[in-house]
C-alpha positions, 0 to 999 in steps of 0.5 A, spaced: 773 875 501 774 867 503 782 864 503 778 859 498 775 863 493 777 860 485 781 866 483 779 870 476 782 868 470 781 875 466 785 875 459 790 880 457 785 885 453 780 884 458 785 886 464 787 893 460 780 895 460 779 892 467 785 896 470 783 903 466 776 903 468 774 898 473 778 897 479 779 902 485 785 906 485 789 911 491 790 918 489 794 917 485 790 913 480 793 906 481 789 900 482 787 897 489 784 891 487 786 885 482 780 881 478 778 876 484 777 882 489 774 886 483 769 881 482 767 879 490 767 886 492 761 886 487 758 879 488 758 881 496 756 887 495 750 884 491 749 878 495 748 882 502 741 885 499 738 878 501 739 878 508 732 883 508 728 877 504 727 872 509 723 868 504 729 867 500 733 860 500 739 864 500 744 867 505 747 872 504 754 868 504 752 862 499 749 867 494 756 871 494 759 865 492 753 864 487 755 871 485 761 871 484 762 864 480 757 867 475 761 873 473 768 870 473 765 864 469 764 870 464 756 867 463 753 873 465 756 880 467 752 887 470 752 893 467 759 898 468 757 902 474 755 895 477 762 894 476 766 899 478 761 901 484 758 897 487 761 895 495 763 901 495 761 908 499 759 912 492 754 905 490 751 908 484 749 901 480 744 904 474 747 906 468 741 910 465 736 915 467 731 919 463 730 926 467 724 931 464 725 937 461 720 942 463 718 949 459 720 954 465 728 956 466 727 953 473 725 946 471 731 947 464 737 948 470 734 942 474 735 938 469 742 941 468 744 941 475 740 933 475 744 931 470 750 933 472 750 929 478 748 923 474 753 924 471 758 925 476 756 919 478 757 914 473 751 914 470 748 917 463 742 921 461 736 922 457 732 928 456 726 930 451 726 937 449 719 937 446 716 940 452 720 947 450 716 953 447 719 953 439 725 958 439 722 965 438 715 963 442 713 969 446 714 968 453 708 970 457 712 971 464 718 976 461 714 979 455 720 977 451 722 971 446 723 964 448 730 962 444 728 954 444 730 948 444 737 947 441 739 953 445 738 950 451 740 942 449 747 946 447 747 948 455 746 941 458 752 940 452 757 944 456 756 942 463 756 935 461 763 937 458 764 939 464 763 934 468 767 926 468 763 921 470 766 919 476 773 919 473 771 913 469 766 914 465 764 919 460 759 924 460 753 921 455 746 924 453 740 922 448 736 928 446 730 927 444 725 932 439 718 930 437 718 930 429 711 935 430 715 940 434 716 947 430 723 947 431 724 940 428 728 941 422 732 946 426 734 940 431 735 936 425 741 939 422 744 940 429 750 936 428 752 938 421 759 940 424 763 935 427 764 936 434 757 940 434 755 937 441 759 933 441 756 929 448 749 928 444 747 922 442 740 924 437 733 922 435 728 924 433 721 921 435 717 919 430 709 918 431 704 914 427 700 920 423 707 922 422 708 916 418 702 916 415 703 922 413 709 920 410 706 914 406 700 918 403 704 924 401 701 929 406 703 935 410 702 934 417 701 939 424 707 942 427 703 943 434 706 949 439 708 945 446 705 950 451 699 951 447 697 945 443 696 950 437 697 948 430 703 954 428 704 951 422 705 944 416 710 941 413 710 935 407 711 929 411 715 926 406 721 932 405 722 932 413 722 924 412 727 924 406 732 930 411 732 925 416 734 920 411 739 925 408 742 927 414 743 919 417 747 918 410 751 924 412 753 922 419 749 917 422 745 923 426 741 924 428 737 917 429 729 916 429 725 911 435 717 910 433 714 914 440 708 911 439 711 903 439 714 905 444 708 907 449 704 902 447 710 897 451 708 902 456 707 897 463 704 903 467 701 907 462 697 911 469 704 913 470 705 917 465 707 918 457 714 916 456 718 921 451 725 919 451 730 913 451 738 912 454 744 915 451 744 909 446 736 908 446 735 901 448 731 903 454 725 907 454 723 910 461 719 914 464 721 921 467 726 920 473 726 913 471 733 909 471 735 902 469 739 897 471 742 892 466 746 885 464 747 881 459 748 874 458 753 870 455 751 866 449 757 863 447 758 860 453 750 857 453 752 851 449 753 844 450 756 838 445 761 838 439 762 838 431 755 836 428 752 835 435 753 842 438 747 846 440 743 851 445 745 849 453 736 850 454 738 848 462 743 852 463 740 858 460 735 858 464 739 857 471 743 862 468 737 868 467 734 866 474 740 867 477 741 873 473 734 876 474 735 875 482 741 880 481 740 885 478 733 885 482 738 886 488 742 891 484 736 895 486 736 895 493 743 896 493 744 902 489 744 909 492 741 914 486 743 920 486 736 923 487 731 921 492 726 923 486 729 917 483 730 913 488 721 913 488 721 912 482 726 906 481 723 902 486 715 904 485 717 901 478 723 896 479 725 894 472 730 891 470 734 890 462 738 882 461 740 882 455 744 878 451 752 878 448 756 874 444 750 872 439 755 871 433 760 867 437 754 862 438 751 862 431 759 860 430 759 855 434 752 852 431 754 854 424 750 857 422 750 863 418 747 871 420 745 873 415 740 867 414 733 865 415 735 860 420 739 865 424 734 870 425 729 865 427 735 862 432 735 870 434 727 869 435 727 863 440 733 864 444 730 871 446 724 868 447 726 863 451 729 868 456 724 873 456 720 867 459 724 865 464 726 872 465 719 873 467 718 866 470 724 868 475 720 875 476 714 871 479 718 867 483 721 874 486 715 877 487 712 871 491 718 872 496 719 879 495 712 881 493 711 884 486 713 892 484 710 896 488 706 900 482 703 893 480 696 894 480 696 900 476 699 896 471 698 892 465 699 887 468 694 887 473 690 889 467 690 882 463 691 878 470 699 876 468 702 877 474 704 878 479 712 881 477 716 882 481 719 887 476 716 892 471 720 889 465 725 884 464 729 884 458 733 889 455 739 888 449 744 893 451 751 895 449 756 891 450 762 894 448 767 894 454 763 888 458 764 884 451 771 885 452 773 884 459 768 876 457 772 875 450 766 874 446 763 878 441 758 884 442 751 884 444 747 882 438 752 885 433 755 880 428 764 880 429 767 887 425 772 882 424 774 875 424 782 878 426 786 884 427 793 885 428 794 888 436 800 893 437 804 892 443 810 893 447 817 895 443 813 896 438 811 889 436 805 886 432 800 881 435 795 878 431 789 876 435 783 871 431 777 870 433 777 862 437 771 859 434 774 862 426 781 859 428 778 852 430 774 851 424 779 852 419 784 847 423 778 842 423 778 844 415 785 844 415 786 850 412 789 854 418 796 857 417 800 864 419 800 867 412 793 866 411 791 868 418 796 874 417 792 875 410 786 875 415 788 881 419 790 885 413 782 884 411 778 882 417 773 877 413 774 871 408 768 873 403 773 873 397 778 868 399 774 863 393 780 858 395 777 857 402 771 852 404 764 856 402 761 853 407 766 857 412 766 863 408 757 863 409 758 862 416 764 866 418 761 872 415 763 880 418 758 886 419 760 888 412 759 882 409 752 882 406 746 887 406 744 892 411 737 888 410 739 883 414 742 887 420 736 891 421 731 883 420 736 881 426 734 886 430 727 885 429 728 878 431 731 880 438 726 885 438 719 882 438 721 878 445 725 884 449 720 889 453 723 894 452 728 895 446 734 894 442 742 896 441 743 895 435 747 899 428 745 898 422 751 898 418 752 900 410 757 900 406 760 907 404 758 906 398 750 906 401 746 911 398 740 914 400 735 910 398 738 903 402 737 909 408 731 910 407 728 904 406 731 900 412 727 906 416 721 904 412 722 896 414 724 899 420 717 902 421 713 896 419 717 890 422 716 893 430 723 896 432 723 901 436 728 906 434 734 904 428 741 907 428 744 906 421 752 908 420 754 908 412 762 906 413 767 913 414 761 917 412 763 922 418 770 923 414 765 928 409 760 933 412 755 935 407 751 941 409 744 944 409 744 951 407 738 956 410 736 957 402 736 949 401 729 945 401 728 939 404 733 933 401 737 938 397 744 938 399 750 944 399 757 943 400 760 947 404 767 948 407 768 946 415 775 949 417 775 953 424 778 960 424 784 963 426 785 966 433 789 973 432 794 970 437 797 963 438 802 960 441 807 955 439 815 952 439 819 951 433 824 945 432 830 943 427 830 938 424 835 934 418 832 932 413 837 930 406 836 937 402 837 941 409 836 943 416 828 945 416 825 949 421 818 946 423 814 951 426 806 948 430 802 953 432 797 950 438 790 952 439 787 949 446 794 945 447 793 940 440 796 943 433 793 948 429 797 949 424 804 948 420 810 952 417 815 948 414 821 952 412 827 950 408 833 955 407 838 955 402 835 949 398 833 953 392 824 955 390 822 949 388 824 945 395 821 951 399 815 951 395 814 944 397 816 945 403 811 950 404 805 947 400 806 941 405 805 945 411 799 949 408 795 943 407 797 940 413 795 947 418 788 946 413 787 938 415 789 940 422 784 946 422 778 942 419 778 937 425 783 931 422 787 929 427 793 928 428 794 921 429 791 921 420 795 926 418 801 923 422 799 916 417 799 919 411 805 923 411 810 917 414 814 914 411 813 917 404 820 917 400 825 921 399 831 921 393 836 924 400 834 920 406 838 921 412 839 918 419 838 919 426 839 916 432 831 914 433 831 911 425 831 914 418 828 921 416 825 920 409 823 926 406 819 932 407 813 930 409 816 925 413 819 929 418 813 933 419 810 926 421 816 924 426 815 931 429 808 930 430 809 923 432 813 925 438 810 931 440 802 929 440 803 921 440 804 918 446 808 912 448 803 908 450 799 908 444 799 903 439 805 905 434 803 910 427 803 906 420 804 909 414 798 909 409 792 907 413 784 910 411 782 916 413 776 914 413 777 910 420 777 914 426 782 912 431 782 912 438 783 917 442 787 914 448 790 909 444 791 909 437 786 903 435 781 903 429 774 905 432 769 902 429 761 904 430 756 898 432 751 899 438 750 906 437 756 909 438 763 908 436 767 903 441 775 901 441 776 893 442 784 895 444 782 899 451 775 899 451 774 906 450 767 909 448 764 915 447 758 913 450 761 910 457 
């Protein structure tokens, strides 16, 4: 690394997350690097592919430095496993991979045994199951049944758990059906129960004469994989209306349009596509992957107050440079199989996306959920894909096209020659969106502050930058008003601001779920292959608004629609074997008790007396409670009692500990008494403080009292989570799900 090199000014957020999951650790798990080394160990990495170009007007020493100034500018950033390896010896740069399924216990296990290497790598899966014969299909070589799709799709879930994506990244999948297949309604309800697959994202794929058939009320085949024979037919609209019961429930599974798909195909010879990334903006041929990035549009502005707009020039600098890395990104990556190897550089397509569209729709103020912004969203992904495409010119004239040109469509309609087979994806930005300090992808803002729990258990409150300089401009900016502001997240009812902030200034939840999905429409008319995006609705959305956003969905051109009806996951409402299409039961969802457990007991004073609180564990976390008071007469025993069977219930229907701990501290006592680590309130506080200590580590975010059980909070540390981008994602360290 030059002695001359401008050092990497990362804030504090973004160097938790940075230091978490990014930087290379010794043995014992400690960083080894810092921002600065981080990002040269990537810019050289890259740059160094250059040098096998004698056409390019680079050396490999100039484009480092082009490189690394373009990501520590925070402009545009790759996609993580770029980050975390590239220049090293594991150099496994794509995040996302589709492997085929096929319909022989051999081709299963390959995939299982494919996808684990995946994901040891860093890298997430996506798999069709729709060539598999439907459960109890005779199987001709053994004369036996065959136990389907969801039997097997249950294996690869437990490898996945099995395997840690190189100890950084967590195992992801998509699992894909197509809606003709006779297991369908099966795989429908897959994850009824939470937990159930719990390393599966999940969709449907939907064709045309499906929704035709939903659209005149008809019935429609359900065709055997193996023998392409019509086993059976079911109502279009009923199959229509569980998938939008099921998306009201819990947001799974989600639906893609396989035909809109296909017919964005660029090398259709090569086969039909049939299944998308773990998050599904990325369709891809069998053993394909893709390599992603995102540019930065808060930073694509130039100008101030009326006379701010769009930097053109410097988005296009931008996209070039960009599109040249990830075209190098390629060769520099070492995949996982040779299989995948060929394929990525037969093809060589590469997704620049977009992140912090709500940031510069601030600082134009102009309005999300407007005309005028989803006609900004239009024109700005127009334009990149131009020049996107103008820079895949320019390479494939230095470098030559990708190889498989000329069975394209390309070739087909004379447009080329490209260097790369699509150019633009919108992706999930949820850590990188961090580690920039703007907002994700093409998501509006959760919330325009929060309150951030930090050491000693003090509160920090963090504002968005754009929001905070408008209300000085208007001079309306003061701590209790933004200490109000964290409390809520959003101004839309605070009628004594300006109601021209409050239009601009808007969250996620502030206006219909309609213009979520126009958004992403706009973004997906110029974008080749598709778009991360969550349609978010109200917990009070009925199944009427879900099934209407599929409808607009279907018709305005999206590929794929995920939609989250807020803390619908807090309440599991399920399908019985004897229920029709769209008519619900509910049921109870509490695990059963091992006949042996094990466990510890603690003393602990409360004012009514010593009780001896008894957690029994299951797999190490808490599974149920007894609470036991002696000498303090019926009433407080029964108390006591009732609490901690309500407690062992919440426990044992998958609540965890950190609400459980929210509800019951700080409930009020008539007999408080102190203890050296603060007061003990009541019963149902004590309980709280035992589990605090014993389940809540000390470098999570201190508990309050109160909070909604309908948040899910944060596995590694404490902080609400929130859905957007197809999976839940914490802004405090950078935690998601889907890696």
């Amino acid at each position: 690394m030059p002695d001359t090199i401008r050092p990497a000014a990362v804030n504090d957020n973004a160097e938790v997350v940075l230091s978490r999951r990014y930087y290379r650790k010794d043995a014992e798990g400690n960083p080894t690097e810092n921002a600065t080394q981080m990002f040269w160990r990537v810019a050289a990495g890259i740059a160094a592919e250059e040098a096998k170009y004698t056409e390019s007007p680079y050396t490999p020493d100039q484009l480092a430095q082009e490189f690394y100034d373009l990501m520590t500018s925070f402009k545009f950033l790759p996609n993580s496993p770029t980050l975390m390896n590239a220049g090293t010896s594991l150099g496994q740069l794509a995040a996302c991979f589709v492997l085929p399924v096929g319909d022989s216990m051999e081709e299963i296990f390959d995939a299982v045994k494919h996808a684990a290497l995946i994901h040891k790598s860093g890298g997430g899966t996506g798999f069709s199951f729709s060539r598999l014969r439907q459960k109890d299909a005779v199987v001709g070589s053994t004369g036996g049944v065959a136990s389907g799709p969801l039997s097997f799709l249950r294996i690869f879930n437990t490898a996945t758990e099995q395997v840690k994506q190189g100890g950084t990244r967590r195992g992801a999948n998509m699992g894909i059906l197509r809606v003709d297949h006779p297991d369908i309604l099966e795989f429908i309800s897959a994850k009824e129960r939470d937990g159930e697959l719990n390393n599966f994202n999940l969709s449907v794929a939907l064709t045309e004469r499906f929704m035709q058939a939903v659209e005149k009320d008809e019935d429609y085949d359900l065709v055997t994989p193996h023998t392409h024979e019509v086993v059976a037919q079911l109502k279009a609209r009923d199959v229509f209306n569980r998938l939008v019961c099921k998306a009201w429930e819990s947001g799974d599974p989600g639906i893609i349009f396989l035909d809109r798909i296909n017919r964005d195909n660029p090398t259709p010879a090569q086969g039909e596509m049939e299944s998308t990334n773990p998050c599904g903006e990325q369709p891809l041929l069998p053993y394909e992957a893709c390599n992603l990035g995102s540019v930065n549009l808060a930073l694509m502005v130039r100008g101030e107050g009326d006379g701010t707009e769009v930097d053109w020039d410097e988005l296009r600098r931008v996209v070039h440079m960009s599109v040249r890395f990830l075209d190098n990104v390629i060769d520099a990556s070492k995949y996982p199989l040779d299989r995948i190897t060929e394929t990525v550089r037969k093809n060589r397509k590469i997704g620049l996306g977009v992140m912090g569209f709500a940031d510069l729709l601030f600082q134009l103020r102009i309005p999300y959920c407007s005309q005028e912004g989803l006609q900004l969203g239009e024109q700005v992904m127009k334009f990149i894909r131009e020049q996107a495409r103008a820079a895949s010119k320019k390479l494939a004239k230095e470098r030559g096209p990708f190889p498989a040109y000329d069975e394209s469509i390309f070739a087909e309609q004379d447009l080329g020659p490209y260097r790369n087979a699509t150019t633009t994806t919108i992706a999930p930005t949820g850590t990188l969106s961090i580690i920039a300090g703007c907002s994700s992808g093409v998501e509006p803002l959760f919330a325009l502050s929060f309150a951030r729990h930090v050491m000693d258990g003090d509160k920090l409150v963090e504002v968005n930058p754009y929001f905070e300089d408008a209300l000085k401009q208007a001079g309306a900016w003061s701590s209790s008003l933004m200490e109000e502001v964290a409390k809520k997240g959003t101004i839309r009812d605070m009628d004594y601001l300006p109601e021209d902030l409050r239009g601009v200034f808007v969250t996620a939840m502030d206006f219909a779920a309609e213009w979520h999905l126009r958004m992403q429409a706009s973004f997906q008319k110029y974008t080749d292959n598709a778009v991360s995006k969550t349609v978010n609705l109200a917990h009070s959305a009925t199944k009427d608004d879900i099934r209407a956003i599929y409808w607009m969905a279907y018709e305005m051109g999206c590929k794929g629609v995920t939609v989250y009806r807020d803390g619908c996951k807090a309440v599991q409402v399920l399908y019985t074997g004897d229920s029709a299409p769209g008519e619900v039961q509910e049921e109870e969802i509490v695990r059963e008790r091992p006949d042996v457990v094990y466990g510890f007991t603690q003393k602990i004073e409360t004012g009514l007396g010593a009780m001896y609180l008894t957690i029994n564990e299951v797999d190490h976390k808490p599974f149920e409670v007894f609470a036991t008071i002696g000498k303090s007469g019926r009433s407080i025993t029964a108390k006591a009692e009732a609490i901690g069977r309500l407690v062992s219930l919440a426990l044992r229907s998958g609540i965890s500990v950190r609400a459980v701990v929210q509800q019951l501290k700080g409930i009020g006592g008539e007999h408080p008494v102190f203890r050296k680590k603060g007061m003990i309130m009541s019963i149902p506080d004590a309980i709280a403080w035992v589990l605090e200590q014993r389940y809540i580590t000390q470098d999570e975010s201190p508990v309050t009292g109160g909070d909604d059980l309908l948040a899910p909070s944060c596995p590694e540390c404490g902080a609400e989570l929130h859905f957007q981008e197809g999976c839940f994602l914490c802004g405090a360290c950078g935690y998601t799900k889907c890696g």
